[in-house]
Each structure stands twice: as structure tokens, then as C-alpha cells.
N, C-alpha and C positions, 0 to 999 in steps of 0.2 A: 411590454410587448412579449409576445411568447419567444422561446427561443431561437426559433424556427427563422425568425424574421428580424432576429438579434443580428446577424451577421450582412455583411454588407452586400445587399441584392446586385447582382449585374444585368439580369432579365424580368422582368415582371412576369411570370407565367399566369394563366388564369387561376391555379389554385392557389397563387401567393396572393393574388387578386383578391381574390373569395375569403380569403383569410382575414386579412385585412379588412375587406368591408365588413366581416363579421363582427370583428371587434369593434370597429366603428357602431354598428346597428345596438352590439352589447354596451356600449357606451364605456368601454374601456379604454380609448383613444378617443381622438374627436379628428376632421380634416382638418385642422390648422395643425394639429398635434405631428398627426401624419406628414401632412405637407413639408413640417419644417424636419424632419428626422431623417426624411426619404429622398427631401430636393425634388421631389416635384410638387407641382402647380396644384392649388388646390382644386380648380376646377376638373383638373383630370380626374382626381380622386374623386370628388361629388358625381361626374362620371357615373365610375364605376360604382358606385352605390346607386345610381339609379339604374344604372342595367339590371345589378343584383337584383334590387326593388320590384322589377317589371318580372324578372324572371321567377323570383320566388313565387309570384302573383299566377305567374302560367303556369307553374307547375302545380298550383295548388287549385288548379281549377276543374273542375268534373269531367270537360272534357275540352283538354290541354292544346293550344296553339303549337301544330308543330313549329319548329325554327325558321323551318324555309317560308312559312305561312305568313309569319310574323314579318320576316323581310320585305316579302310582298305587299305586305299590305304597308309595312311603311313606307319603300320605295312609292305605292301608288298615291299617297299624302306627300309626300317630296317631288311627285312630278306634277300632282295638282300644283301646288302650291308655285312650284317653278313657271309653269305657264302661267298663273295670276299676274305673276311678276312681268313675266315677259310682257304681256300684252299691257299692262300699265306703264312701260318702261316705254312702248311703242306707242302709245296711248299721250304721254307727256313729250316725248320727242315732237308727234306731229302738231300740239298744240305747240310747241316754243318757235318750228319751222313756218308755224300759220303764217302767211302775211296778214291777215286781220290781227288788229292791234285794239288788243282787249281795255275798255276803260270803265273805270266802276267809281259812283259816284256817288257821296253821302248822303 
């Protein structure tokens, strides 16, 4: 690990973030490596390598998603996807409340 990140972190800032996923992308650590050095969870770190991932992806693009753009648009995939939900959740309620009593026969 560089030196930088030698010493015992007390805050994760985004550029010790970016650091780190670097090395990771450079395959000079791996997340287990990470994981077990840092105490945290590996999934947090795969995480951050996949924002990294997304981002290096917008920024390298002709013409770049702003930040708030990107929010937006996933916000509106998290609130499809949350209504799907609801109405299926509403959807199996009113069938287990049905009085009709389902029977299925070989």
C-alpha cells in the first residue's frame, strides 16, 4: 500500500476512496486484501469500485452525465422499481385475504 494509506485512517474521505479503488483496478491489492487491513466489509469496498467504475465511464464519455443527472435518473429506477413492488405486495395481500379458497388439482 502506498504510504499515504500506511497510517491508521479515521475517515474515509473520497480521495483516500479513489486511492484505494485505484490500487485495487491496478491490481496491487485485491478487496479481501483491503477488507481485512481496513476492517471494513468487503462489500462496502466493491461499492466503491463500482461508483469509481460508473464514474470513470461518465467521465469518459463525449458528452458526460452531469451528477445531478445521473441521480435523477437513478432515483426514477428506484421509484419504478419501488412501486412494482408495492403493487405486488398489495397484489398478494388481497389474494391471501380472498375468501375464495384456491384448489389445484393434478
Amino acid at each position: 500500500m502506498s504510504t499515504t494509506m500506511d497510517e491508521e485512517i479515521k475517515r474515509w474521505t473520497a480521495r483516500r476512496k479513489s486511492a484505494l479503488v485505484l490500487e485495487i483496478i491496478q491490481g496491487k491489492t485485491t478487496v479481501a486484501e483491503a477488507s481485512r487491513q481496513y476492517d471494513i466489509p468487503p462489500s462496502e469496498i466493491e461499492n466503491w469500485v463500482e461508483y469509481g467504475k460508473r464514474g470513470m465511464e461518465n467521465a469518459l464519455r463525449a458528452k458526460p452525465e452531469d451528477v445531478c443527472e445521473q441521480y435523477e435518473r437513478q432515483l426514477k429506477e428506484l421509484q419504478e422499481a419501488y412501486g412494482e413492488a408495492m403493487l405486488e405486495l398489495r397484489a398478494r395481500k388481497k389474494f391471501v385475504s380472498s375468501p375464495v379458497k384456491w384448489t389445484f388439482q393434478k
